[in-house]
C-alpha positions as CSV (number, residue, x, y, z in Angstrom):
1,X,-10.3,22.7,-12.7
2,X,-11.4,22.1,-16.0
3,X,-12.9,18.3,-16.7
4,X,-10.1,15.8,-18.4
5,X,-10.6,14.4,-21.5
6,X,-10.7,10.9,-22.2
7,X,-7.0,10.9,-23.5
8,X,-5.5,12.6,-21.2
9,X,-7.0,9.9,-18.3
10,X,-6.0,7.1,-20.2
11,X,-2.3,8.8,-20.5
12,X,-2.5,9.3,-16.5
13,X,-3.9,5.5,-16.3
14,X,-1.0,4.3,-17.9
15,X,1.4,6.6,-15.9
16,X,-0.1,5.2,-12.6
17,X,0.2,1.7,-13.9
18,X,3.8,2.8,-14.5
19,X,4.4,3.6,-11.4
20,X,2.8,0.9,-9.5
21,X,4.8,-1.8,-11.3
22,X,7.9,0.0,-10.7
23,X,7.2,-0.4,-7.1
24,X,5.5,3.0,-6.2
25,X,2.6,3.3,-3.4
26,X,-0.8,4.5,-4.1
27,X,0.3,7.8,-2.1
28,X,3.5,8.5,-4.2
29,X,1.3,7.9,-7.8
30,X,-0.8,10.8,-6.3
31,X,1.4,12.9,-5.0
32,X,3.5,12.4,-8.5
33,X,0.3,12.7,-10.7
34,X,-1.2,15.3,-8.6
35,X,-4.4,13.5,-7.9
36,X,-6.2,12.5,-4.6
37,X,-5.1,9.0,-3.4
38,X,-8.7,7.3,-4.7
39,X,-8.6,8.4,-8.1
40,X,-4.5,7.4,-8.1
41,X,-5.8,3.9,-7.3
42,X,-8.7,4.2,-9.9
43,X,-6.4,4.9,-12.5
44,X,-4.3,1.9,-11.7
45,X,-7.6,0.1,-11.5
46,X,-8.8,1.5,-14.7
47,X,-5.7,0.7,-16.4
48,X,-5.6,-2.8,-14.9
49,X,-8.7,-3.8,-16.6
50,X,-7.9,-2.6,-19.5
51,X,-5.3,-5.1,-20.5
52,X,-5.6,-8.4,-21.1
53,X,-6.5,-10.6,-17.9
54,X,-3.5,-12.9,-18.2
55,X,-1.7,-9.7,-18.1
56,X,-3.1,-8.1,-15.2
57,X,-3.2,-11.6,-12.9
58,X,1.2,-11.6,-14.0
59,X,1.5,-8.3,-13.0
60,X,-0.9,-8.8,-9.7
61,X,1.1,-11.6,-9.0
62,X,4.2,-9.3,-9.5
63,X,3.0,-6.8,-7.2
64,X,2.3,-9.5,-4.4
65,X,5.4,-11.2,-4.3
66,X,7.3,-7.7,-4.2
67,X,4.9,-6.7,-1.1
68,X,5.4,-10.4,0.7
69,X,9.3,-9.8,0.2
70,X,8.7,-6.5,2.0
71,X,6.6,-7.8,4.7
72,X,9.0,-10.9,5.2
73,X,11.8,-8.5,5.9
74,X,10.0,-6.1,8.7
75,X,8.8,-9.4,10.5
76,X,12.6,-10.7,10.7
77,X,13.2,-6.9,12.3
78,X,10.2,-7.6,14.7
79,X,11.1,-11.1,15.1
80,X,14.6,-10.0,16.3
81,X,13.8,-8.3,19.2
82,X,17.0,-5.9,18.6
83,X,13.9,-3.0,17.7
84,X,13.4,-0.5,20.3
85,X,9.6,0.6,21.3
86,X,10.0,3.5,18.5
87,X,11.4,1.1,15.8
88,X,8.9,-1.7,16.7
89,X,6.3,1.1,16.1
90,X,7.4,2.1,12.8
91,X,7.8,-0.9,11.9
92,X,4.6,-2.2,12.5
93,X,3.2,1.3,10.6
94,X,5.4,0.0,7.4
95,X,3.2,-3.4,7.6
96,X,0.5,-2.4,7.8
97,X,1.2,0.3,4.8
98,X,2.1,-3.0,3.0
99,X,-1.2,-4.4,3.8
100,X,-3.1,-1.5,2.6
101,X,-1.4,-1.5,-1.0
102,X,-1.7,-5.3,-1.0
103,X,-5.3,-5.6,-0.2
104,X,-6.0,-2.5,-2.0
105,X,-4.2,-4.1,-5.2
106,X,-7.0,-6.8,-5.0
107,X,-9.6,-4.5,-4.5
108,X,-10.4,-5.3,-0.8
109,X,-11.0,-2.9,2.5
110,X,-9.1,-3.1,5.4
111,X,-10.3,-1.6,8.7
112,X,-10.0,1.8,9.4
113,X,-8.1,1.7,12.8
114,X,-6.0,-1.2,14.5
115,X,-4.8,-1.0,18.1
116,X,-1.2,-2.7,18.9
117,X,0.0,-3.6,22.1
118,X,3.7,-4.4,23.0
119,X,4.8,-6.0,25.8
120,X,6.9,-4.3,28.3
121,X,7.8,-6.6,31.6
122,X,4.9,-7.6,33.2
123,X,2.2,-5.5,32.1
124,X,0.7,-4.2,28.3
125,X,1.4,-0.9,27.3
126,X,-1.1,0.6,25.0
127,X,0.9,1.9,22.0
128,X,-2.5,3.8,21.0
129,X,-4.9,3.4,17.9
130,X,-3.3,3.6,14.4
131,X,-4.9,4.9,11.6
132,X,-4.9,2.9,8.4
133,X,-5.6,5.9,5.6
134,X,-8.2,4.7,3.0
């Protein structure tokens, strides 16, 4: 593939800025800009410091308060105890989606594995290791 010019990353910087601040994932600006999900978030990185710093803290601060809203609604789900095994699981998967694209909005590294547990009676099942993608 032949190297990109200068304009054309600054035009996919600005799509992938875009996209994140219409609400899009770092997986969905990659698949839409054809790109591995690291360079999707270095464009919306790159793009990020290129405006003004009051700017970029709004529009951080925009992104942040979208993702808490998120996250507050799976924990009421959670909270309900209406979720079956399944749901609970997804559900968990979706938080911790929202806690990669939050931390990764700041810049920060989350682990790369987290085991959950539910409780079932008396015992713990083991709902097995899930993988948090980088």
């Amino acid at each position: 593939m032949p190297r990109m010019t200068a304009g054309q990353r600054r035009e996919q910087e600005i799509a992938a800025l875009e996209l994140s601040n219409a609400g899009h994932s770092i997986d969905t600006i990659a698949e839409r800009l054809e790109v591995s999900r690291a360079t999707a978030a270095r464009r919306v990185q790159a793009a990020l410091q290129r405006i003004p710093a009051q700017e970029a803290d709004t529009l951080r601060r925009q992104s942040e308060a979208r993702f808490n809203g998120w996250m507050r609604r799976v924990n009421v789900l959670l909270d309900s105890g209406a979720l079956d095994v399944d749901q609970e699981l997804r559900a968990i998967n979706a938080l911790l989606s929202l806690e990669r694209e939050r931390v990764q909005l700041y810049g920060l590294r989350l682990p790369s594995a987290v085991v959950v547990q539910h409780e079932l009676g008396p015992g713990t099942q083991d709902l097995g290791t899930l993988g948090v993608q980088r």
